[in-house]
ZALUMDREN-832352 format. One line per field, with one value per atom (N, C-alpha, C): residue in one letter; atom name; x, y, z; residue number from 0. Coordinates in Angstrom, 2 decimals. Atoms other than C-alpha are relative to their C-alpha. Layout:
BEGIN
r <- c(A:...)
a <- c(CA:...)
xx <- c(X:...)
yy <- c(Y:...)
zz <- c(Z:...)
k <- c(NUM:...)
***
This chain:
BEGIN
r <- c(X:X:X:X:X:X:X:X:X:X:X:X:X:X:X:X:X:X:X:X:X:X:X:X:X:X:X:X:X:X:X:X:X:X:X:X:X:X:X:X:X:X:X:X:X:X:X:X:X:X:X:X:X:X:X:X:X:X:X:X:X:X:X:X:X:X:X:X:X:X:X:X:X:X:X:X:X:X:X:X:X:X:X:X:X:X:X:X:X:X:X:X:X:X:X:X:X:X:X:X:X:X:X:X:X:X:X:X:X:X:X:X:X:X:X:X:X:X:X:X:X:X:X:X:X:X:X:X:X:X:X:X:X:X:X:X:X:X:X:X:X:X:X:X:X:X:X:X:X:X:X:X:X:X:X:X:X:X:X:X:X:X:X:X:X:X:X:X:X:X:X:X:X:X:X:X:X:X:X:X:X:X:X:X:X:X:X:X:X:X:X:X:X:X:X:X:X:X:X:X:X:X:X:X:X:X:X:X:X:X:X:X:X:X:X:X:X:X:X:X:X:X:X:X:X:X:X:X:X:X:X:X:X:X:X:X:X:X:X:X:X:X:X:X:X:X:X:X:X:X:X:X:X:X:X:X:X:X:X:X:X:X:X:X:X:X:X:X:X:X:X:X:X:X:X:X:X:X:X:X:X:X:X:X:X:X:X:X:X:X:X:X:X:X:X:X:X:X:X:X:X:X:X:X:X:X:X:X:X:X:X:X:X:X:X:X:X:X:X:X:X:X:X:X:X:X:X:X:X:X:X:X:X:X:X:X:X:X:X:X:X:X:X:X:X:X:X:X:X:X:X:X:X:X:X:X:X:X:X:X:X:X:X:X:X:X:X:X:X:X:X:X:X:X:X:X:X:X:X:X:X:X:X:X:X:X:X:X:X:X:X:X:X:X:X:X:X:X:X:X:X:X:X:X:X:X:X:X:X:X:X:X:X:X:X:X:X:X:X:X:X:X:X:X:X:X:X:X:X:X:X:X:X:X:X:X:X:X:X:X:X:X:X:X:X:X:X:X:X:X:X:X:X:X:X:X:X:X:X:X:X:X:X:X:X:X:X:X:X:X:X:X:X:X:X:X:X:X:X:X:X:X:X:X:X:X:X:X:X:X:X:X:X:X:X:X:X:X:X:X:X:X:X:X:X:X:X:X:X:X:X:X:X:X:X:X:X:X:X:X:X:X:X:X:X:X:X:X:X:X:X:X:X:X:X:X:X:X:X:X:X:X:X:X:X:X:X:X:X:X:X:X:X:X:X:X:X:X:X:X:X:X:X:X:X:X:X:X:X:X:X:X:X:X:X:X:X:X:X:X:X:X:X:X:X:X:X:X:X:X:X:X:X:X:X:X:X:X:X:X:X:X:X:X:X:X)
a <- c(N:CA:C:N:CA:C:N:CA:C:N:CA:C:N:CA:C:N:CA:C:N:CA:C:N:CA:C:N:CA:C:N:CA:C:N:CA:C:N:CA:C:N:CA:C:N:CA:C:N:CA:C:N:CA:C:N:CA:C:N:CA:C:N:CA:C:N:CA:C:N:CA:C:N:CA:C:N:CA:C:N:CA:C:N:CA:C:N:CA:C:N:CA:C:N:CA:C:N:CA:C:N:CA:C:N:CA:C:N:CA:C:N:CA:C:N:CA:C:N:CA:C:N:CA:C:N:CA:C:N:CA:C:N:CA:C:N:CA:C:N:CA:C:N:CA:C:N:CA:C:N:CA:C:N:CA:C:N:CA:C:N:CA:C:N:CA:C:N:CA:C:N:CA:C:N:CA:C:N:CA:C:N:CA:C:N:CA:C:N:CA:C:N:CA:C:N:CA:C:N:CA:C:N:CA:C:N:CA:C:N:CA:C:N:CA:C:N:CA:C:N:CA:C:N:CA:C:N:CA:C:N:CA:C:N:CA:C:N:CA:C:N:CA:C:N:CA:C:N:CA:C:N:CA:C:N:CA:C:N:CA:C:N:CA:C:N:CA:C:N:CA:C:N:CA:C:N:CA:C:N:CA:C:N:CA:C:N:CA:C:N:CA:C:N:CA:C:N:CA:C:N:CA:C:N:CA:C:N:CA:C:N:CA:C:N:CA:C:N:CA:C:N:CA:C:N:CA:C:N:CA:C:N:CA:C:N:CA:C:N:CA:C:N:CA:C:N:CA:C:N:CA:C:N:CA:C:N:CA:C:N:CA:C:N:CA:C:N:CA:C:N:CA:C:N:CA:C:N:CA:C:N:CA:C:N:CA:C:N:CA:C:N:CA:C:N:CA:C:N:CA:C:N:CA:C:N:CA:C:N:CA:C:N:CA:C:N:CA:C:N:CA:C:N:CA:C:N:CA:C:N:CA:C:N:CA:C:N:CA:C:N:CA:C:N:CA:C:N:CA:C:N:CA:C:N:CA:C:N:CA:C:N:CA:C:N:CA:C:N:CA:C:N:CA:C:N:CA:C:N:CA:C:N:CA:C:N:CA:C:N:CA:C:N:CA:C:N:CA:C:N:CA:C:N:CA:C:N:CA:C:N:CA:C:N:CA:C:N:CA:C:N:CA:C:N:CA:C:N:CA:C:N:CA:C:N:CA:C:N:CA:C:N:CA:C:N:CA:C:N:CA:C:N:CA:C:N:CA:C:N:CA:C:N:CA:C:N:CA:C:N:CA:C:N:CA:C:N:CA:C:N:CA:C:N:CA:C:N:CA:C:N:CA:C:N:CA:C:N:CA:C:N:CA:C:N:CA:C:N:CA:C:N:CA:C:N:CA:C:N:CA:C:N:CA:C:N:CA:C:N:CA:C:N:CA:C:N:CA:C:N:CA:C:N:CA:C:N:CA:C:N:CA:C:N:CA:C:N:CA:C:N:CA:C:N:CA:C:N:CA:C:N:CA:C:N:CA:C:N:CA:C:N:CA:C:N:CA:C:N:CA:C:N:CA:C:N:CA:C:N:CA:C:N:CA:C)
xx <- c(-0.72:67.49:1.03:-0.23:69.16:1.81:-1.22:73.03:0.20:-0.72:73.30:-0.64:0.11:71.32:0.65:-0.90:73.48:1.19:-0.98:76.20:0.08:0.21:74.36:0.01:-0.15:73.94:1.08:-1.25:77.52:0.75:-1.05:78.97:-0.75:0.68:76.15:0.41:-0.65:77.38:1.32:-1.46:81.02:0.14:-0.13:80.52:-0.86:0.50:78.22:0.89:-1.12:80.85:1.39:-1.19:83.81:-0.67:0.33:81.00:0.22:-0.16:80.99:1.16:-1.20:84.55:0.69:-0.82:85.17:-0.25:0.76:82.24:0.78:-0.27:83.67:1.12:-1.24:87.26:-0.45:-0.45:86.22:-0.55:-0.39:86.26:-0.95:1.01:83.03:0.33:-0.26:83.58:-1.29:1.01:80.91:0.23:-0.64:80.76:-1.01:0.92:79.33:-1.31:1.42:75.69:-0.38:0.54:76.29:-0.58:-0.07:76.42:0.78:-1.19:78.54:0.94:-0.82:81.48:0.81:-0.80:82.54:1.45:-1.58:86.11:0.44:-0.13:85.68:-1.59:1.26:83.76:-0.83:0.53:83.23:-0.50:0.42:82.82:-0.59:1.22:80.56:0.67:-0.61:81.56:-0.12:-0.44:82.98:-1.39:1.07:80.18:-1.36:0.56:77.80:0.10:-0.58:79.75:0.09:0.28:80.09:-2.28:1.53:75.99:-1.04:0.81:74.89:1.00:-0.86:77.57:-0.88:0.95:75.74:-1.20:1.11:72.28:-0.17:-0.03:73.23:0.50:-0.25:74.80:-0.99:1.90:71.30:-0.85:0.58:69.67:0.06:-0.49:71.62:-0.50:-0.25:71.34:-0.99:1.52:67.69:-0.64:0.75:66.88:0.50:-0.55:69.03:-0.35:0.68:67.57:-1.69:1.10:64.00:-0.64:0.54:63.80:0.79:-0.78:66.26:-0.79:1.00:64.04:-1.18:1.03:61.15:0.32:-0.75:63.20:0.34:-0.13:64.63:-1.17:1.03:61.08:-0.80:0.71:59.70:0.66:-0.92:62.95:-0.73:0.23:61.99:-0.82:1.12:58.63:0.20:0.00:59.44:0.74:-0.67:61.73:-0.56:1.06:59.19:-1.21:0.77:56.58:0.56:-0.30:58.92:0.39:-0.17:59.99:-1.27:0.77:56.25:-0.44:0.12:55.70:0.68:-0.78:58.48:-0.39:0.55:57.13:-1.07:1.34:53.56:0.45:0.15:55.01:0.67:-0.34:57.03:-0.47:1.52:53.75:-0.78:1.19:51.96:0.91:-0.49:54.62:0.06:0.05:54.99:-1.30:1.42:51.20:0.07:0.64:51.09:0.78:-0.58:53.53:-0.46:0.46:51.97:-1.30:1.32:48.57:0.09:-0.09:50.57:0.16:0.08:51.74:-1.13:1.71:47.94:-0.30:0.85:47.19:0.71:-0.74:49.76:-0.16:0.02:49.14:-1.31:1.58:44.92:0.65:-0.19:46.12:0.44:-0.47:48.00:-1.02:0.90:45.14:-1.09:0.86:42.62:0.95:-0.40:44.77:0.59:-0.19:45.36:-1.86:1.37:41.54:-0.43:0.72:40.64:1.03:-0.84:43.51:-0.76:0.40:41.80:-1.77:1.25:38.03:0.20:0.05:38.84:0.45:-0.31:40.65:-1.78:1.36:37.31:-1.05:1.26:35.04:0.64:-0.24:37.50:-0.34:0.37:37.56:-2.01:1.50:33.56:-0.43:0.91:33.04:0.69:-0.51:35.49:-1.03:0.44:33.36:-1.41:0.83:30.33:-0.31:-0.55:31.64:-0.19:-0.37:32.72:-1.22:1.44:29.08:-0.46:1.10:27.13:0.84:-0.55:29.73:-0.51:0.30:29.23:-1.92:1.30:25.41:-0.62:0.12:25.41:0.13:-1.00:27.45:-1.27:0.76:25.32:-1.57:1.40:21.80:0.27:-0.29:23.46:0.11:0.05:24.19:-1.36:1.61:20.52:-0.61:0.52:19.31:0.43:-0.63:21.36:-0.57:0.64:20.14:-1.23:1.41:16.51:-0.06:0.54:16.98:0.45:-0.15:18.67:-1.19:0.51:16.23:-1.52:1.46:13.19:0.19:-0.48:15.05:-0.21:-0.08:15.24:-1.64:1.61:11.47:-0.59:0.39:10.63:-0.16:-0.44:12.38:-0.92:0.31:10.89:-1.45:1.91:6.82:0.35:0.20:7.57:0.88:0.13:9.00:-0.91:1.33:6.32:-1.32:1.12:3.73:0.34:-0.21:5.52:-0.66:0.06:5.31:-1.44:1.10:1.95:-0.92:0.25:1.23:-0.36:-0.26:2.87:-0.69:1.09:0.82:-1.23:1.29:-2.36:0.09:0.21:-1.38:0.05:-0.12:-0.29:-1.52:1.30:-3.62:-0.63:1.81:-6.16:1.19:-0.18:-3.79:-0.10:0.41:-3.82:-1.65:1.90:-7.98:-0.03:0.58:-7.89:0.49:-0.29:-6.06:-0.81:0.60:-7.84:-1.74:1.50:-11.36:0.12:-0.31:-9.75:0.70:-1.36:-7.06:0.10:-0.26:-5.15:-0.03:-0.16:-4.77:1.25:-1.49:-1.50:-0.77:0.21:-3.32:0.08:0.45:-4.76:1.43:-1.53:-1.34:0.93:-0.81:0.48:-0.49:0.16:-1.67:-0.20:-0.82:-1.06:1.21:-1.51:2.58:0.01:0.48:1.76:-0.37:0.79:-0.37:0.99:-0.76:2.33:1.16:-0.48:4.71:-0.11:0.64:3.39:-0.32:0.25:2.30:1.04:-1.35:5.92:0.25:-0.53:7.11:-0.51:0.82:4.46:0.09:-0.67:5.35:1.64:-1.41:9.02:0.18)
yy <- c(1.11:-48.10:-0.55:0.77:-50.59:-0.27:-0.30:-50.80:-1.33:1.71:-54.77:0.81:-0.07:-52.85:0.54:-0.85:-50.23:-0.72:1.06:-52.80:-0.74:1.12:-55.31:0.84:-1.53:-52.01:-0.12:-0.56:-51.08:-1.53:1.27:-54.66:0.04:0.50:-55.40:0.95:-0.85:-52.23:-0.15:0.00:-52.65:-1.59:1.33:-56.60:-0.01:0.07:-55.61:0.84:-0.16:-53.25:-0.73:1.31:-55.61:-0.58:0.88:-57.61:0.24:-0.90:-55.46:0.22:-0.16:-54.90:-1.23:1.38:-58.92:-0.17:0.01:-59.13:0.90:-1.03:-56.40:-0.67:1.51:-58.30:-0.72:1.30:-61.41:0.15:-0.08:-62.41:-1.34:0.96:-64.52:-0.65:1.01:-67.37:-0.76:0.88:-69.25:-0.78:1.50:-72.67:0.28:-0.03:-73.14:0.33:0.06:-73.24:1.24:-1.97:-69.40:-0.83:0.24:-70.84:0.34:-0.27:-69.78:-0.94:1.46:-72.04:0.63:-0.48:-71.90:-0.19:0.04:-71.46:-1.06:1.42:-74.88:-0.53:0.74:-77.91:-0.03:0.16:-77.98:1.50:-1.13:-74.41:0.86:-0.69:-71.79:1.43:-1.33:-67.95:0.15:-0.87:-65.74:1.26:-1.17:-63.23:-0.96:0.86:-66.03:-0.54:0.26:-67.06:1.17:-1.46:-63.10:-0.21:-0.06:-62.80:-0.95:1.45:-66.17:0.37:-0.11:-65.39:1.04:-1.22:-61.83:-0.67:0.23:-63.45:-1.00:0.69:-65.77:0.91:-0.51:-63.91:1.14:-0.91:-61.59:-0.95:0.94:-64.60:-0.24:0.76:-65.97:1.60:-0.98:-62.17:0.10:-0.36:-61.75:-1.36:1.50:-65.58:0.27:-0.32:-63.99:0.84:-1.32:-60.91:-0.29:-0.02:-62.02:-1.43:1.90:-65.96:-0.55:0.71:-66.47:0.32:-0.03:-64.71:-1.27:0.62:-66.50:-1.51:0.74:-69.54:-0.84:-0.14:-68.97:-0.41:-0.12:-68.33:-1.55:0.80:-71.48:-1.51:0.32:-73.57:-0.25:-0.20:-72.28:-0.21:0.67:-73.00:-1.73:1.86:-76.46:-0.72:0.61:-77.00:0.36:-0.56:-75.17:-1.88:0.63:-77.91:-1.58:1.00:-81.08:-0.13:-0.26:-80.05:-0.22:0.11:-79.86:-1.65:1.47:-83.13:-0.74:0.48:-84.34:0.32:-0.10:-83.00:-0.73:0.18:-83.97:-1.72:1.61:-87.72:-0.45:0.34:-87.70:-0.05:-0.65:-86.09:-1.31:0.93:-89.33:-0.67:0.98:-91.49:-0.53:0.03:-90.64:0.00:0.43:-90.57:-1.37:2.01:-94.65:-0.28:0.37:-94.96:-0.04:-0.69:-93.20:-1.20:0.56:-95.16:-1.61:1.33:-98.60:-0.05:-0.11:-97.91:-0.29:0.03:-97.29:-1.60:1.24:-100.25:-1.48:0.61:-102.27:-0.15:-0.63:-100.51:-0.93:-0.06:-101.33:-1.78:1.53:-105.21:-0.50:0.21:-105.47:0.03:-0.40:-103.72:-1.24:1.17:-106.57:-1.13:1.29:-109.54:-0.01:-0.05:-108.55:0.27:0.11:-107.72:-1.21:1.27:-110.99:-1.30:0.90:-112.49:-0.05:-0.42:-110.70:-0.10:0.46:-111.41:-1.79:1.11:-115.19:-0.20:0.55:-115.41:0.08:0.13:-113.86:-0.93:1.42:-116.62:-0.95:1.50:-119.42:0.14:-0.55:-117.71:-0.27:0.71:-117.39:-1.28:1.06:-120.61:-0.95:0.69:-121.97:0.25:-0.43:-120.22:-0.57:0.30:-121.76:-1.37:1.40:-125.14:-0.24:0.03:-124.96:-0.04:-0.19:-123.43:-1.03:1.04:-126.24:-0.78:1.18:-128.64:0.23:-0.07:-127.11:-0.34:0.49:-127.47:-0.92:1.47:-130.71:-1.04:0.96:-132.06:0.48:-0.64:-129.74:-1.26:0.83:-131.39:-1.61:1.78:-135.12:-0.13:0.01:-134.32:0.25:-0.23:-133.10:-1.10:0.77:-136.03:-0.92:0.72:-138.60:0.38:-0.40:-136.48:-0.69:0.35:-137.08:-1.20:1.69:-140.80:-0.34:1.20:-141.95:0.80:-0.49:-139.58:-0.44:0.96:-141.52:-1.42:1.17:-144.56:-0.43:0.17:-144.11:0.29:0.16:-143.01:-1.03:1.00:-145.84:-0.96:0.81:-148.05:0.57:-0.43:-146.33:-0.25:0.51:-146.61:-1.80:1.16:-150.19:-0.83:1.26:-151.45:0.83:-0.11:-149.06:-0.59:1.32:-151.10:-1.44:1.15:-154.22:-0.16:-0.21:-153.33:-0.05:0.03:-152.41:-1.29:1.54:-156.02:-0.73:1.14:-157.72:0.28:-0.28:-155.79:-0.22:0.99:-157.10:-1.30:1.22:-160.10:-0.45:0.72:-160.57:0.13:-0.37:-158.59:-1.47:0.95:-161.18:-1.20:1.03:-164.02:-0.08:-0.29:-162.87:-0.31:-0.21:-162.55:-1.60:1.40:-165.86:-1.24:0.90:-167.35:0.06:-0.39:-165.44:-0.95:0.16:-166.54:-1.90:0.99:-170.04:-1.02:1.05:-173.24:0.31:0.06:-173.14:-1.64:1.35:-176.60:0.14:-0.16:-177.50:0.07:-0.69:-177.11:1.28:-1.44:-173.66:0.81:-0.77:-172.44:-0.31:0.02:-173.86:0.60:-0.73:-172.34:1.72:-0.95:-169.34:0.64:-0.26:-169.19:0.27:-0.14:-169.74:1.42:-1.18:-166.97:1.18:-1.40:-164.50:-0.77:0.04:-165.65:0.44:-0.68:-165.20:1.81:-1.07:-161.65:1.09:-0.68:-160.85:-0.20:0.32:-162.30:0.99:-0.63:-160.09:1.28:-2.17:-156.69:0.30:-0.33:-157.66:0.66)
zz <- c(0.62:-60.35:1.00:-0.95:-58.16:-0.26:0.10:-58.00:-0.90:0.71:-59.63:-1.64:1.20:-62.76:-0.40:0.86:-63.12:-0.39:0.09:-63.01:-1.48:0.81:-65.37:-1.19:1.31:-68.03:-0.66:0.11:-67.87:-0.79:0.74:-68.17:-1.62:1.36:-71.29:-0.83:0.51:-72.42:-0.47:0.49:-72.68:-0.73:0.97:-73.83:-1.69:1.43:-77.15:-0.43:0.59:-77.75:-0.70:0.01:-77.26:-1.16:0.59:-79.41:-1.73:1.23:-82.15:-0.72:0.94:-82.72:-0.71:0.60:-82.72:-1.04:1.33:-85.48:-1.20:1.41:-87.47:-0.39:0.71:-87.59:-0.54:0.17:-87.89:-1.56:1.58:-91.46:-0.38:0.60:-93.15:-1.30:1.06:-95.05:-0.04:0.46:-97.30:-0.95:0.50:-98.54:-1.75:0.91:-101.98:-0.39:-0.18:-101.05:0.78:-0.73:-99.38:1.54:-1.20:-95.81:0.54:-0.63:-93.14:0.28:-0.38:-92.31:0.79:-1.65:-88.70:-0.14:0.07:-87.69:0.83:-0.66:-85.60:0.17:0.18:-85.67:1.32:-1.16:-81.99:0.92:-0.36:-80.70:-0.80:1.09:-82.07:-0.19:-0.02:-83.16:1.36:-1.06:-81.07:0.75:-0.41:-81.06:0.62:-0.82:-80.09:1.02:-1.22:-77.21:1.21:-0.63:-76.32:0.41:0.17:-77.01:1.62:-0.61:-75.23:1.58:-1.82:-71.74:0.15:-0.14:-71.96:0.56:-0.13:-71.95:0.92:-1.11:-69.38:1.14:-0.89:-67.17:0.52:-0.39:-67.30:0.61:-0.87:-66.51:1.52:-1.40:-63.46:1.27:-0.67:-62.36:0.34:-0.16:-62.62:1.16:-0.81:-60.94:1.52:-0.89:-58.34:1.26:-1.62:-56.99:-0.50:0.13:-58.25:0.53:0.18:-58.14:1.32:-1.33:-55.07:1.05:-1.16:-52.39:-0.14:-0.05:-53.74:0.74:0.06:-53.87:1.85:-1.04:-50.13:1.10:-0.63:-48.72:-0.11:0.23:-50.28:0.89:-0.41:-49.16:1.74:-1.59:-45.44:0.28:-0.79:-45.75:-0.30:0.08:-46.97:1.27:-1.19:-44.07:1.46:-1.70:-41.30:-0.20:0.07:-42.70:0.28:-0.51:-42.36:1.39:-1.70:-38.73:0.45:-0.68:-37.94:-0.15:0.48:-40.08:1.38:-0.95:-37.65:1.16:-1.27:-34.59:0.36:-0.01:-35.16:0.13:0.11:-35.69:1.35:-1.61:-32.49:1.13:-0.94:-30.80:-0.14:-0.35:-31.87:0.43:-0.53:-30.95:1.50:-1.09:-27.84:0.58:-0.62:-27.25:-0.48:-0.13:-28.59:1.04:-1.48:-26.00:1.47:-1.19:-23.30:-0.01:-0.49:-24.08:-0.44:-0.29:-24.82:1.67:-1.71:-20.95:0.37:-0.84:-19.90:-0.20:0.12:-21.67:0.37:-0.21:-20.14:1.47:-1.14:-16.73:0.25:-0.40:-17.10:-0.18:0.17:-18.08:1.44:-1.24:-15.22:1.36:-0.85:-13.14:0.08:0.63:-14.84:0.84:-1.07:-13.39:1.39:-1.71:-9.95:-0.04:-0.23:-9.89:-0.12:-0.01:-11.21:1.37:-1.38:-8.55:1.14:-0.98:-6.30:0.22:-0.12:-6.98:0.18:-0.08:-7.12:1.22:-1.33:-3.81:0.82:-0.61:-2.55:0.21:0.42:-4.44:0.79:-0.62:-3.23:1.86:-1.29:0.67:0.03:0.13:0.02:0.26:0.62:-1.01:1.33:-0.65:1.63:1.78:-1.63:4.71:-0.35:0.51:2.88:0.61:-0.42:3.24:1.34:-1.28:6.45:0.89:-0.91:8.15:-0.54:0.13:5.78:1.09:-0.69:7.57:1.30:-1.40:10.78:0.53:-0.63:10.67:0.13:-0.04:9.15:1.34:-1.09:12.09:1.45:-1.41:14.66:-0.46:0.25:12.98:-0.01:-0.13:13.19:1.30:-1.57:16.71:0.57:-0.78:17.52:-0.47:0.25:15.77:0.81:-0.52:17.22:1.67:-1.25:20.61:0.57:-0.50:20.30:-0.57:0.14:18.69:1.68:-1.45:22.17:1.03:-1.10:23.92:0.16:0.40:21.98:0.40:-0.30:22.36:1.75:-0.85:26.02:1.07:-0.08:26.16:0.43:0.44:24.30:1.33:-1.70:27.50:0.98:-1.21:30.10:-0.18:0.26:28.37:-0.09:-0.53:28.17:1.06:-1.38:31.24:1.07:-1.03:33.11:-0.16:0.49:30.73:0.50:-0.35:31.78:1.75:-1.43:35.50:0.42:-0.16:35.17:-0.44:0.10:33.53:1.05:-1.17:36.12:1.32:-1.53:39.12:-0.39:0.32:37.01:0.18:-0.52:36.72:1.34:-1.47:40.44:0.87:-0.58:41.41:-0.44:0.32:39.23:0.56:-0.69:40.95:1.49:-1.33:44.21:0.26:-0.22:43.82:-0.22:0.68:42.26:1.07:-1.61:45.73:0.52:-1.30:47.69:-0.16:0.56:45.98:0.24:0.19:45.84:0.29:0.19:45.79:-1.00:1.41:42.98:0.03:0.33:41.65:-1.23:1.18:39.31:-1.69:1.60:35.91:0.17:-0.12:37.12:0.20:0.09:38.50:-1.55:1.00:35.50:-1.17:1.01:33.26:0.29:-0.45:35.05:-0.26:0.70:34.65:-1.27:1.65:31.10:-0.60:0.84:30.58:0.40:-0.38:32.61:-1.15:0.72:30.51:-1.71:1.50:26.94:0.57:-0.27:28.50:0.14:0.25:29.31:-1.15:1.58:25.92:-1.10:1.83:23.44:0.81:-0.29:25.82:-0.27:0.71:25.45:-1.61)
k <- c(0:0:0:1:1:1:2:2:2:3:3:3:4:4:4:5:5:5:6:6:6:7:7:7:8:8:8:9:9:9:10:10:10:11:11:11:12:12:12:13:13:13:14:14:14:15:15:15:16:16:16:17:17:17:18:18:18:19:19:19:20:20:20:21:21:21:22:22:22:23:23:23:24:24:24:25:25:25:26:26:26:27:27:27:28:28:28:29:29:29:30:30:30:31:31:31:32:32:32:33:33:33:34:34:34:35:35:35:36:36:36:37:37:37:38:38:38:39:39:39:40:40:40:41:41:41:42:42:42:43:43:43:44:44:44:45:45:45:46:46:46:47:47:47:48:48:48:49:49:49:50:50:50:51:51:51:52:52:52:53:53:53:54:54:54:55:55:55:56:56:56:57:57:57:58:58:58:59:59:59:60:60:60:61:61:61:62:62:62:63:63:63:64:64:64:65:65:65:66:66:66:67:67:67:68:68:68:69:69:69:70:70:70:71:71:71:72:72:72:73:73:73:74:74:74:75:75:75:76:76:76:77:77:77:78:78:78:79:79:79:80:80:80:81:81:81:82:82:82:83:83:83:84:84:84:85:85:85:86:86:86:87:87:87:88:88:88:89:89:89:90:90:90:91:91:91:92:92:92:93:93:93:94:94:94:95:95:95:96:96:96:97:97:97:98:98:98:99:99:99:100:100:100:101:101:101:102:102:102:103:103:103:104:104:104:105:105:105:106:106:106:107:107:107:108:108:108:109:109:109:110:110:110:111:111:111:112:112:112:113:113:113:114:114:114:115:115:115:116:116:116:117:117:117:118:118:118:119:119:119:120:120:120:121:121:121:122:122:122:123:123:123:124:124:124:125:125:125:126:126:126:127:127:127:128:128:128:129:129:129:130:130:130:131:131:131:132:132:132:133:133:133:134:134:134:135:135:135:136:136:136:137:137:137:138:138:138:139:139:139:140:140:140:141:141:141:142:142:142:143:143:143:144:144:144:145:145:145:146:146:146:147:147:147:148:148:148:149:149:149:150:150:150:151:151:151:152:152:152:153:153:153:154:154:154:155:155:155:156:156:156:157:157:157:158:158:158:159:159:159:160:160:160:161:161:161:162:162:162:163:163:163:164:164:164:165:165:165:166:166:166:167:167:167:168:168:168:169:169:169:170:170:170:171:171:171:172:172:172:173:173:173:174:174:174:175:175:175:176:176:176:177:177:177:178:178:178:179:179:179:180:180:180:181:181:181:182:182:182:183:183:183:184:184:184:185:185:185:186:186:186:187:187:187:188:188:188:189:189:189:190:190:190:191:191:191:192:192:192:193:193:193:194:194:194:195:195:195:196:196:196:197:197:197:198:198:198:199:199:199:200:200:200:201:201:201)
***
């Protein structure tokens, strides 16, 4: 037996005593109808007040050493479980943090990449340019080459055709002295005919 019972005994002991001697004093009064009639309107007997502190004070005693551990234990787990509650929410917080960063970090990463692929395309597209230009210009120059180099052909087949004309014609006039007199129709139609001959090789 545990030292608070021997305690709780002893007191319940000496207060139903005490209870007993108030009861035996006290002095019962009844109303017409054989009812008790209290000795105030607002408080209750004495031995009821004894009785009911007794049966409370057993109460408070028992919730004490039986219902307070429990009580305690439940308490501690309720406050182990909001700490983890609380941990666990600081644990995600700081992970949305961590992977708003990343995703703040990878954004960042994304527009310097695309900075950096577009300089490429414009560079690309600029060395693109540049070689068509350069070959354009090179193939206008080789053209331009072989027109004056046809052009100058051209010249050279006809005034060696001309040349060669004019040493026919002088040949069949020469033969045509030699064979002959000229007379002024014959020479003038001579001239004539070297003329028109230069004119349709010009």
């Amino acid at each position: 037996m545990s030292v608070l019972g021997i305690i709780a005994g002893r007191f319940t002991g000496g207060l139903a005593g005490t209870a007993g001697r108030i009861m035996a004093e006290e002095e019962i009064h009844l109303d017409e109808n054989g009812e008790v009639i209290t000795h105030h309107w607002l408080l209750p007997e004495t031995a009821e007040i004894i009785y009911g502190g007794i049966a409370s004070l057993l109460i408070f005693a028992a919730l004490w050493k039986f219902a307070g551990p429990a009580i305690k234990k439940a308490m501690a787990a309720r406050t182990e479980r909001i700490q983890k509650e609380l941990d666990a929410a600081a644990a995600d917080t700081a992970m949305a943090a961590e992977e708003a960063a990343e995703i703040r970090r990878a954004k960042g990463d994304i527009e310097s990449e695309k900075a950096r692929i577009l300089s490429e395309a414009r560079a690309q597209a600029e060395a693109v340019l540049a070689d068509g230009r350069a070959r354009l210009a090179q193939e206008v120059a080789e053209l331009e080459a072989k027109a004056v180099a046809d052009i100058a052909g051209a010249e050279g087949r006809v005034g060696d055709e001309l040349r060669a004309e004019i040493a026919s014609l002088s040949a069949a006039a020469v033969d045509h002295v030699v064979s002959g007199s000229l007379d002024d129709a014959t020479h003038q139609e001579l001239i004539e005919s070297f003329i028109k001959t230069v004119g349709a090789s010009a």
